[in-house]
C-alpha positions as CSV (number, residue, x, y, z in Angstrom):
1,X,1.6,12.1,20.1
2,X,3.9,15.2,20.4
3,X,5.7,15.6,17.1
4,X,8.7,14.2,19.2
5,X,6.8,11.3,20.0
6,X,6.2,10.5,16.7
7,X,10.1,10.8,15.6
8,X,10.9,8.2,18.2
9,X,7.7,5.8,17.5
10,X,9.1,5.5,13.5
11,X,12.8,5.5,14.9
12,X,12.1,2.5,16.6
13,X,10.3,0.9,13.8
14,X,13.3,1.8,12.0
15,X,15.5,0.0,14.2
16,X,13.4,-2.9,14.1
17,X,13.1,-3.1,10.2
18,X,15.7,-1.3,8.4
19,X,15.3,-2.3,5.1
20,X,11.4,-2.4,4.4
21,X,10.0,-3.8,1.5
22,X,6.1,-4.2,-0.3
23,X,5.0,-7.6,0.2
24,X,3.8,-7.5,-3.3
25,X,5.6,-9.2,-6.4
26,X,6.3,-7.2,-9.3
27,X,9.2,-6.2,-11.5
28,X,8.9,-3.2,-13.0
29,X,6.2,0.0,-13.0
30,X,3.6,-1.7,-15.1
31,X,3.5,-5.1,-13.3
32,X,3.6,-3.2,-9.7
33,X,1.0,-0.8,-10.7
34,X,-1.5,-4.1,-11.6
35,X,-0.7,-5.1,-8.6
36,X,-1.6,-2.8,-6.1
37,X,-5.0,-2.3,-8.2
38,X,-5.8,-5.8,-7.8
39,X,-4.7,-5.1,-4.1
40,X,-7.8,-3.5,-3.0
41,X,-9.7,-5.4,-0.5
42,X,-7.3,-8.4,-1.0
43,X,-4.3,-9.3,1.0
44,X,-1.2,-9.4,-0.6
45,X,-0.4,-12.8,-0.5
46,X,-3.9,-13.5,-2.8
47,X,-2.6,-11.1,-5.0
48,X,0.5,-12.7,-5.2
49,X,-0.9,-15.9,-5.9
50,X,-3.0,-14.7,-8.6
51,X,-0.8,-12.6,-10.8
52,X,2.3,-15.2,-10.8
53,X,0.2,-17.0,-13.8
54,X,-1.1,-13.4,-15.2
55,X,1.8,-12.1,-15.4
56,X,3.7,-14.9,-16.8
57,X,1.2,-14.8,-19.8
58,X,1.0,-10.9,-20.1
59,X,3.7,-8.8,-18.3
60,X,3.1,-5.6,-20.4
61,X,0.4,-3.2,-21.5
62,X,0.2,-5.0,-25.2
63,X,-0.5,-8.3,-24.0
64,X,-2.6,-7.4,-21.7
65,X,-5.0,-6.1,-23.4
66,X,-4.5,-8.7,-25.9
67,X,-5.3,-10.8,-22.9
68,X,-8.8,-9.3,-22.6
69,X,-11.3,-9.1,-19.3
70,X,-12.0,-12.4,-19.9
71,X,-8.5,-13.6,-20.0
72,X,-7.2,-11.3,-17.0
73,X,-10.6,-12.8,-14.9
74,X,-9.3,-16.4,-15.4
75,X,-6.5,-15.9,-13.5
76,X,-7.8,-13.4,-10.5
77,X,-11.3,-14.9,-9.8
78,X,-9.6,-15.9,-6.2
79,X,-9.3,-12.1,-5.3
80,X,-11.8,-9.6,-4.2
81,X,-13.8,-7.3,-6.7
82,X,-12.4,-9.5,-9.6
83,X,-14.9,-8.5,-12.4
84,X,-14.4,-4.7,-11.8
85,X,-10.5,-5.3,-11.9
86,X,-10.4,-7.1,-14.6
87,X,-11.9,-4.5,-16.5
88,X,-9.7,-1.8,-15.1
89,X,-6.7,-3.5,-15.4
90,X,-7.3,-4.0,-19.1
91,X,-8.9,-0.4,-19.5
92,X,-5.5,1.4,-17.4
93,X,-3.6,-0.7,-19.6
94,X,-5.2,0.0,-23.2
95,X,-4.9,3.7,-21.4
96,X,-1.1,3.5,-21.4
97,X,-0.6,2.7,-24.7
98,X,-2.9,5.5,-26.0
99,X,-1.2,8.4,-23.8
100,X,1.8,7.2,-22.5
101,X,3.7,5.0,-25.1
102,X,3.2,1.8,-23.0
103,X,4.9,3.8,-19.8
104,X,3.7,3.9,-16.5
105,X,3.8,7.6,-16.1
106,X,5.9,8.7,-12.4
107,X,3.3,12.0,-12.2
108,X,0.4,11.5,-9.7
109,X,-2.2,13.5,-12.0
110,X,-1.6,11.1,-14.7
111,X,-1.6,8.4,-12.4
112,X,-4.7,8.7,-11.1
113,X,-6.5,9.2,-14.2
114,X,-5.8,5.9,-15.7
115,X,-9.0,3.4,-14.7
116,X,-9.2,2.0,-11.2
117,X,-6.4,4.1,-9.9
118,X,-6.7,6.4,-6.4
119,X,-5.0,8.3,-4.7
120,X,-3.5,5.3,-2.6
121,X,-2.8,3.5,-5.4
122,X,-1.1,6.3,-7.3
123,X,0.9,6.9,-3.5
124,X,2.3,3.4,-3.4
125,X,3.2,3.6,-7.2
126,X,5.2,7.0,-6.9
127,X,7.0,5.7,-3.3
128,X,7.9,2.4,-4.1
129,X,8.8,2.3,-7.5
130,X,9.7,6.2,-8.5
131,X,11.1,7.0,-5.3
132,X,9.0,9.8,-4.6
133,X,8.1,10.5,-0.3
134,X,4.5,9.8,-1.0
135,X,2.2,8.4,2.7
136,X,0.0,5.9,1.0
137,X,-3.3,5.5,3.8
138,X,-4.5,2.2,3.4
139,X,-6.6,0.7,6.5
140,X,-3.4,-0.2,8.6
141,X,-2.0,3.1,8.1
142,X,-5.7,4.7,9.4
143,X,-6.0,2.4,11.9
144,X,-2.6,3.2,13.4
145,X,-2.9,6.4,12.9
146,X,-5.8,7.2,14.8
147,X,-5.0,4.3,17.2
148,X,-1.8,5.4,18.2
149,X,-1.8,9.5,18.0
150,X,0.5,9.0,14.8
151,X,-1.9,11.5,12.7
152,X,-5.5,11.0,14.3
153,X,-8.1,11.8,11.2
154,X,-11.9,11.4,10.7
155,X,-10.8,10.4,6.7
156,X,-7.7,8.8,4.9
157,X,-6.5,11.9,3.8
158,X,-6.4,13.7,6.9
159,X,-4.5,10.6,8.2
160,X,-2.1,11.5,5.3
161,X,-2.0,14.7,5.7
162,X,-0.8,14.7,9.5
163,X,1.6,11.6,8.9
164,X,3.1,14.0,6.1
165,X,3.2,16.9,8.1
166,X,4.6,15.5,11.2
167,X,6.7,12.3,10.4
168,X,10.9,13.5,9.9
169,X,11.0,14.1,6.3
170,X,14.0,11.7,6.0
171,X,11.9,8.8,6.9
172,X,8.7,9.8,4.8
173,X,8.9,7.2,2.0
174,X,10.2,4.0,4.1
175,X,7.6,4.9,7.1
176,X,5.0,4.0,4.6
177,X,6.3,0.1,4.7
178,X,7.0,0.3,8.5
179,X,3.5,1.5,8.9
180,X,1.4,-0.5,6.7
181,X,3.7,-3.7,8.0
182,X,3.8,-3.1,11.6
183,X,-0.2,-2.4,11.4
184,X,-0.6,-6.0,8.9
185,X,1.6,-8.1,11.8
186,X,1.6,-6.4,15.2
187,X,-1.0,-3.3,15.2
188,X,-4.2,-5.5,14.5
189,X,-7.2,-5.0,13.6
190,X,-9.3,-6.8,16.1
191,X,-6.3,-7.7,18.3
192,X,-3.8,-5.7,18.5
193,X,-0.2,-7.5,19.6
194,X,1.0,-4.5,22.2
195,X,3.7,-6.3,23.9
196,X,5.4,-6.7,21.1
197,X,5.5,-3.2,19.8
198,X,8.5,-1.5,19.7
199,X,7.1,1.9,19.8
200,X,4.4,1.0,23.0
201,X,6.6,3.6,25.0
202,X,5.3,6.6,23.3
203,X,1.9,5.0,21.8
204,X,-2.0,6.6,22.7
205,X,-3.4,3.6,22.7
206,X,-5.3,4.0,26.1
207,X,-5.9,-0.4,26.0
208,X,-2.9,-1.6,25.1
209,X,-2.5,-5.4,25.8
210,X,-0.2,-7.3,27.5
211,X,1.2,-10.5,26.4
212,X,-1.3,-13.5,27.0
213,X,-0.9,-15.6,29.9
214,X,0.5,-19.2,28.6
C-alpha cells in the first residue's frame, strides 16, 4: 500500500470501531501485565477465564508470590505454556517488589527485563495502560501486515517498524486494537472474511474472497 493507502485502510477501521478496547480483563498495570504474559499462545477469552479466580485470590505482586508456582498453576492449567508462566509470573512479580516498590514500571527497558516479558508484551503494556503510541506485532498484526501491504516484513519487528513509520501518528496507539481485532474477527488466519472488510478498497490481498454463496 501507498502510504495514502494505508491512512485510509486504518480510517475506515476507525469508522468502523471508534472506541477500541483489549479483549483482556484486568484493572490496573500489575493485573494487565499478567495478563498479556499468560496471553501468549492463548486466546483471550482462555485467559480470561483463567485469571478471574487468580486474580481474585492474588491481585498484587505480594500475594502473588505468596501464591507460589504451584498456587498460580492451579488456576491456569487450561492455558497454553502453563508451567513456564507460572514460573514467570511469580518470578516478574517477586521482580517488582525487589526493583520497583511493587510498581509496574511505564519504561520499556525495565519492562522487558522483568521474566517472561518481550517486546510485544512490554508494547501492549506501554499502549494500553500508559498511554504510550507503542505497535505491539502479535500474529494478527503480521499476518495483516504482510497480507494486506500495511507494513510487509520477513520478522515482527520489521512489521512494526513499517506500521510505525507509515501509519498517521494520530492513530498509532488505537490502530494497535483495530489491527489485532480486525485480524482476530475478519482478517483470518486460514479464512480470511473479505467481503466484510471495510478497508478491501485499498487492500494487497491478491485473493480476496467474496461472500459465500447461501
Amino acid at each position: 500500500m501507498t502510504k495514502a493507502d494505508v491512512a485510509r485502510f486504518i480510517e475506515a477501521l476507525a469508522l468502523a470501531n471508534p472506541d477500541p478496547e483489549s479483549e483482556l480483563t484486568y484493572v490496573d498495570a500489575f493485573t494487565l501485565l499478567v495478563a498479556v504474559v499468560l496471553s501468549a499462545q492463548a486466546t483471550d477469552v482462555s485467559v480470561n477465564k483463567a485469571t478471574a479466580g487468580l486474580f481474585r485470590e492474588a491481585p498484587d505482586p505480594a500475594s502473588m508470590v505468596a501464591l507460589g508456582e504451584e498456587g498460580v498453576a492451579r488456576h491456569i492449567r487450561t492455558i497454553g505454556l502453563w508451567r513456564a508462566k507460572a514460573r514467570n509470573v511469580v518470578a516478574l512479580s517477586a521482580r517488582l517488589l525487589a526493583e520497583h516498590d511493587g510498581q509496574v514500571p511505564g519504561d520499556r527497558t525495565a519492562l522487558e527485563a522483568l521474566p517472561g516479558v518481550g517486546r510485544k508484551t512490554a508494547s501492549v503494556v506501554l499502549n494500553v495502560f500508559f498511554g504510550e503510541s507503542a505497535m505491539a506485532v502479535d500474529t494478527h498484526i503480521f499476518r495483516l501486515g504482510n497480507r494486506t501491504g500495511l507494513a510487509p516484513g520477513k520478522t515482527p519487528r520489521a512489521v512494526e517498524d513499517g506500521l510505525v513509520a507509515r501509519i498517521p501518528p494520530e492513530r498509532l496507539r488505537p490502530s494497535h486494537h483495530w489491527l489485532i481485532l480486525h485480524g482476530r474477527y475478519v482478517c483470518k488466519a486460514r479464512a480470511p472474511e473479505c467481503w466484510r472488510c471495510v478497508g478491501r478498497e485499498w487492500c494487497r490481498y491478491p485473493d480476496k474472497r467474496d461472500a459465500p454463496a447461501t
